[in-house]
C-alpha positions as CSV (number, residue, x, y, z in Angstrom):
1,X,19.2,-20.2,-8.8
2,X,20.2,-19.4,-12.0
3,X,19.3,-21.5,-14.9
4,X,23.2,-21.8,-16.1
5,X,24.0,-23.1,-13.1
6,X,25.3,-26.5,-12.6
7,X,26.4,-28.4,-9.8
8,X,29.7,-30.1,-9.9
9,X,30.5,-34.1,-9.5
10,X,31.0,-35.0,-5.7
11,X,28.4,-32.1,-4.7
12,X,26.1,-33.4,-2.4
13,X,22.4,-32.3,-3.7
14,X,18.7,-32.1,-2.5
15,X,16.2,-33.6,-5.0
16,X,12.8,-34.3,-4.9
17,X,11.7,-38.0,-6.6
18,X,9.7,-37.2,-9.3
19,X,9.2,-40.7,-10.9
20,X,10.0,-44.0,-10.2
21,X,11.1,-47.0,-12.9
22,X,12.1,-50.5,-12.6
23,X,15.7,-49.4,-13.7
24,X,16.3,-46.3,-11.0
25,X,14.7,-42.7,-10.2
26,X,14.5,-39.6,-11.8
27,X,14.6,-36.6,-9.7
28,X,14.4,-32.7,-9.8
29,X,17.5,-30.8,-8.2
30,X,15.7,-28.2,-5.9
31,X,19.3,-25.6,-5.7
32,X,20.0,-26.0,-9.4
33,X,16.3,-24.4,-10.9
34,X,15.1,-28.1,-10.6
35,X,17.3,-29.5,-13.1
36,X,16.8,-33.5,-13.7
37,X,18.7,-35.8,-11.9
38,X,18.9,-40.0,-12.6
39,X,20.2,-42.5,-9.9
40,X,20.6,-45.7,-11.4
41,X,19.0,-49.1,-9.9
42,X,22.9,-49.6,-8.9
43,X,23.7,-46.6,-7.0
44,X,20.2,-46.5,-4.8
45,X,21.4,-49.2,-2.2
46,X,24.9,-50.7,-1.6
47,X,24.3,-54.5,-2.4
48,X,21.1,-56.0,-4.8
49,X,17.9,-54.3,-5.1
50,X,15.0,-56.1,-6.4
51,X,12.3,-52.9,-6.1
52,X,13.7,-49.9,-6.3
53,X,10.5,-48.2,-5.2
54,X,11.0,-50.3,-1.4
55,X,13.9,-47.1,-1.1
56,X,12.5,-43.9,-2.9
57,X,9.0,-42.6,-3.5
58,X,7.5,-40.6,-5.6
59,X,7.6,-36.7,-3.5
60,X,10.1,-37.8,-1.1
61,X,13.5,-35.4,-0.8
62,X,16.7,-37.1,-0.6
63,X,20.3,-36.1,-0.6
64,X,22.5,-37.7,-3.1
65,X,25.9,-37.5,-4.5
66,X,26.8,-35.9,-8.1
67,X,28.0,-38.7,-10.1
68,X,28.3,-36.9,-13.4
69,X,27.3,-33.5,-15.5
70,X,26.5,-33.1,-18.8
71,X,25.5,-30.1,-19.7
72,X,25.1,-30.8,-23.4
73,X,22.6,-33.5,-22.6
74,X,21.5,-31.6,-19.8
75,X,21.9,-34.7,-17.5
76,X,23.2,-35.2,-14.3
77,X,24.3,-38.9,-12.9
78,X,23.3,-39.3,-8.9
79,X,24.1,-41.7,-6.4
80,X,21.8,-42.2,-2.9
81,X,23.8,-44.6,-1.4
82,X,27.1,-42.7,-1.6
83,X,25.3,-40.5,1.1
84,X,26.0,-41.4,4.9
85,X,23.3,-40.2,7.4
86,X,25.8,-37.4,8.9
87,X,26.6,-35.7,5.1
88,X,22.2,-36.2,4.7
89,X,21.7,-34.2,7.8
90,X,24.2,-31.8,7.1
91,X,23.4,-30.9,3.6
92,X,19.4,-31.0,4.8
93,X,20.3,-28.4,7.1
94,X,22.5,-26.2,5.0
95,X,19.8,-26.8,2.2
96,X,17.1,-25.0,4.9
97,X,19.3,-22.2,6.3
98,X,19.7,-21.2,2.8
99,X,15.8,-21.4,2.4
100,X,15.4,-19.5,5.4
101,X,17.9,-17.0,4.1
102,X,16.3,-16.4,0.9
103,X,13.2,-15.4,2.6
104,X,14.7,-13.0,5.1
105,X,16.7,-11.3,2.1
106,X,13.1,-11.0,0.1
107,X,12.1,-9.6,3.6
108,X,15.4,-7.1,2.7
109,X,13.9,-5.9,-0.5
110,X,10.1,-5.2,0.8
111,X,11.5,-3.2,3.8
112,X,14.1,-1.1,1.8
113,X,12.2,-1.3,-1.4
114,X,15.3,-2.8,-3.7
115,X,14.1,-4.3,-7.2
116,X,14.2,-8.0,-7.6
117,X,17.4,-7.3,-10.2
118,X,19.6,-5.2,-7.5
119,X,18.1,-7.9,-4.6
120,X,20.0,-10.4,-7.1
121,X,23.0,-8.5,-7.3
122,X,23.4,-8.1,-3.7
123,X,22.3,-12.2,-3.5
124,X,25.5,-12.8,-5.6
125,X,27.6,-10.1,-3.7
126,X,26.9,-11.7,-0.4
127,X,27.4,-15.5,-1.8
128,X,30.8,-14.5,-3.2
129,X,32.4,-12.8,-0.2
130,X,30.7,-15.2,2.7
131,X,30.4,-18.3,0.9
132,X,26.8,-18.3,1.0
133,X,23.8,-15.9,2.0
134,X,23.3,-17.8,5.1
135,X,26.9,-17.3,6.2
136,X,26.4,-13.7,5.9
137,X,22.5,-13.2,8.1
138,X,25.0,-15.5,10.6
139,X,28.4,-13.3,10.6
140,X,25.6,-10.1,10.7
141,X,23.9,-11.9,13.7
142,X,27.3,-12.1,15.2
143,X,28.9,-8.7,14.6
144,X,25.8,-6.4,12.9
145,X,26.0,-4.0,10.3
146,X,30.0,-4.1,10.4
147,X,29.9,-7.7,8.8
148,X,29.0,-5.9,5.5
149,X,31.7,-3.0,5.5
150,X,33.8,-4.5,3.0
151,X,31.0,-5.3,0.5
152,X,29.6,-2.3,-0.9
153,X,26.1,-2.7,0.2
154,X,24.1,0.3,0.0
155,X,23.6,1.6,4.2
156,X,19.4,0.8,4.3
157,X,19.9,-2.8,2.7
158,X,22.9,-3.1,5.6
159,X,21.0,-2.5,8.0
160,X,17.9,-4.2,7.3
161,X,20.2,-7.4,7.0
162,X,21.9,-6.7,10.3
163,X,18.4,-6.5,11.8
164,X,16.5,-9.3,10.6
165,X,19.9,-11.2,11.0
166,X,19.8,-10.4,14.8
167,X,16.3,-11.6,15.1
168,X,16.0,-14.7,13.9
169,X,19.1,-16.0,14.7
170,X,20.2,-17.1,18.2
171,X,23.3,-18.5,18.7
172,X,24.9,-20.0,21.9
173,X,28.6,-19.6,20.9
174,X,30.2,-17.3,18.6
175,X,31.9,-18.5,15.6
176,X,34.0,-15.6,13.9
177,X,37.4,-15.8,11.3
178,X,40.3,-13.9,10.4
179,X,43.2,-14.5,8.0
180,X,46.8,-13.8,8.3
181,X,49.4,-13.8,5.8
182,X,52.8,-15.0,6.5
183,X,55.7,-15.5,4.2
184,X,59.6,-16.2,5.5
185,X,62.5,-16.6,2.5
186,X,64.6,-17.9,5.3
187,X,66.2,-21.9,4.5
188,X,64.0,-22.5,7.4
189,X,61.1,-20.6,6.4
190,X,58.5,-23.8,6.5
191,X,59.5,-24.3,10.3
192,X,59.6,-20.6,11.1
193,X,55.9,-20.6,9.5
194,X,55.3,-23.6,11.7
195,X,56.4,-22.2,14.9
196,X,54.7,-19.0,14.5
197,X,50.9,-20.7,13.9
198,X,51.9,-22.8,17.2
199,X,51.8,-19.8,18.9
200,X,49.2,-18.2,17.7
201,X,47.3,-21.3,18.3
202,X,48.5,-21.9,22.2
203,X,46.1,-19.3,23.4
204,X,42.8,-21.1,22.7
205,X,41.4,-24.7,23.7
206,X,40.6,-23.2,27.1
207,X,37.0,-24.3,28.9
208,X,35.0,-21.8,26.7
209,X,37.3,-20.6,23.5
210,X,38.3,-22.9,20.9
211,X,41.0,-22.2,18.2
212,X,41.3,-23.9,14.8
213,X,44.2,-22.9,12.2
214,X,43.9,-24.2,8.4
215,X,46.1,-23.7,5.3
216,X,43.8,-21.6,2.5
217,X,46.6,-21.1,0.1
218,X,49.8,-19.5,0.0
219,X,50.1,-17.4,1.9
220,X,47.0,-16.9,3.6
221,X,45.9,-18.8,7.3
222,X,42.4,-18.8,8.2
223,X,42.1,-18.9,12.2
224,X,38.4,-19.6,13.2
225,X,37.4,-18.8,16.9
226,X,34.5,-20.1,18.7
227,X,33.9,-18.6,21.8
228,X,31.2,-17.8,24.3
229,X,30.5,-14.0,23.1
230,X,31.6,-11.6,20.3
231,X,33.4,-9.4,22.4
232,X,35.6,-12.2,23.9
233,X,35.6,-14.1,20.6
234,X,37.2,-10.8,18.3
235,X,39.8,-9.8,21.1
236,X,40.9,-14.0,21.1
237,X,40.9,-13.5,16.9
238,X,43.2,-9.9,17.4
239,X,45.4,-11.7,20.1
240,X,45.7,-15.1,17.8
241,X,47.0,-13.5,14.9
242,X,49.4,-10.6,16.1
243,X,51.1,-13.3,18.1
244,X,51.3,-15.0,14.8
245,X,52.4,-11.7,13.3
246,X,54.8,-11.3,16.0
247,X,56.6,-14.4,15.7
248,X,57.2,-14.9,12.3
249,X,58.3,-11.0,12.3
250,X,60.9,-11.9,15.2
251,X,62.1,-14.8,13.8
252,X,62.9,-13.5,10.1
253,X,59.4,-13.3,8.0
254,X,56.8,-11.2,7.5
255,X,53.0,-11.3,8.8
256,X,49.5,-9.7,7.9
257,X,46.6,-9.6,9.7
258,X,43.4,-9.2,7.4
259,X,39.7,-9.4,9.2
260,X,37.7,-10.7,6.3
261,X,39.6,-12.6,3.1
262,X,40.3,-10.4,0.8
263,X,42.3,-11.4,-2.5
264,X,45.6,-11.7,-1.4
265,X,47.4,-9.1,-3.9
266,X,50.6,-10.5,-6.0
C-alpha cells in the first residue's frame, strides 16, 4: 500500500503485535505498509487489566479500531476492545480476500506481461471504480470480462482478470448492483420518490431473489440483487429499476437507469 497512505479514525485495522510493555502494545498495520500502531493498557480489555500480555502476544494478528492519526508524529492510537467478534471476523476476511486478490492480480501481470508500474495503475483503477480489488475478481466471477467495460483496461489484462476471476471463485448466489437516478420538483416529490422505490422494490423477497434499495446521495439509488444465477439476477436488476423509472416518470419526475456508478453529472 502506498507509503502516504493513512487509515482514518473508526477504520477497523489488521495489525500484527510487535512488542509488548507494561503500559499497552505496539503493533504494525499490515494494509497501511506496516505503519506503527499503540493500544493503550486502557483500550486492550473493557474493565481492569493487570498483565496486558494475558490478552496480546508478541506475533499474534488482531483487529482493532483507529482511535487517532497523526501523521506528523507518524502515530496512530488503537483500541482492541472496541472490536466485537462479528466486525473481527469480518474485517479478517475482507483483510484475506484482499490478500488473495493481490496475488491473482500479480498472477495478471506474469500472464499478460504488464510492468509492476501499469499493474499499480490498473490496482488503483480497479480499487476506485469497485471499491476494492476483490470486489472486482468477484463482480468478473459474476459477469466476466463485461465487469471491466467501463474502466479502460487494456483487452489481455481483461481477460486474464475475468479468467482467473472465474476460477478461483465459486459463488452460490449472485450478488450484482445497479443505480438509478430519480429527481421529482413536484410539492410531493419526496413521496413520489417514495412510492416509486416501493415499486421497484415489490418484485424481490421471493424464495430465491432478494432486493435491497439504499440512498447513495442525491440523486442516485443503489438496488443490490442477490439471486440464484447471473442471468436471473441482471433481468431482476433491469426489471427493478425501469419499474422505478416507470413510476416516477408516470407520476411527475424523472428516472435513470445506470449499470455501474458512474459520477452523477451536474
Amino acid at each position: 500500500m502506498d507509503r502516504n497512505n493513512w487509515p482514518e479514525s473508526g477504520d477497523f485495522v489488521v495489525c500484527t503485535v510487535k512488542d509488548v510493555t507494561d503500559f499497552g502494545a505496539y503493533t504494525t498495520l499490515e494494509e497501511y505498509d506496516r505503519k506503527e500502531g499503540f493500544i493503550h493498557i486502557s483500550e486492550i480489555k473493557a474493565g481492569w487489566v493487570k498483565y496486558v500480555r494475558d490478552h496480546v502476544r508478541e506475533g499474534q494478528k488482531i483487529v482493532c479500531k483507529v482511535l487517532n492519526v497523526d501523521p506528523s508524529r507518524r502515530h496512530i492510537d488503537l483500541s482492541l476492545k472496541d472490536v466485537n467478534e462479528h466486525q473481527k471476523r469480518a474485517k479478517i476476511q475482507e483483510w484475506k480476500n484482499e490478500q488473495k486478490a493481490s496475488k491473482w492480480l500479480q498472477f495478471v501481470a506474469e500472464e499478460t506481461n504488464t510492468s509492476n508500474d501499469e499493474m499499480q495503475n490498473t490496482n488503483q483503477k480497479l480499487v476506485e471504480h469497485f471499491g476494492s480489488l476483490y470486489a472486482a475478481f468477484e463482480e468478473a466471477a459474476i459477469i466476466g470480462v463485461n465487469a471491466f467495460n467501463d474502466t479502460k483496461l487494456k483487452k489481455k489484462v481483461a481477460n486474464s482478470i475475468a479468467q482467473i476471476a472465474q476460477n478461483n471463485i465459486k459463488l452460490p448466489f449472485v450478488d450484482i448492483a445497479g443505480y438509478v437516478d430519480l429527481t421529482c420538483n413536484l410539492p410531493d416529490g419526496i413521496e413520489v420518490i417514495r412510492m416509486a422505490l416501493e415499486a421497484a422494490n415489490n418484485i424481490g423477497d421471493n424464495n430465491d431473489v432478494h432486493i435491497d434499495i439504499s440512498y447513495t446521495g442525491a440523486p442516485r439509488y443503489r438496488i443490490k440483487v442477490i439471486a440464484p444465477d447471473y442471468k436471473k439476477a441482471e433481468a431482476v436488476l433491469k426489471r427493478s429499476a425501469g419499474i422505478a423509472v416507470d413510476t416516477i416518470e408516470k407520476l411527475g419526475g424523472k428516472g435513470e437507469f445506470h449499470r455501474h456508478n458512474d459520477s452523477v453529472k451536474a
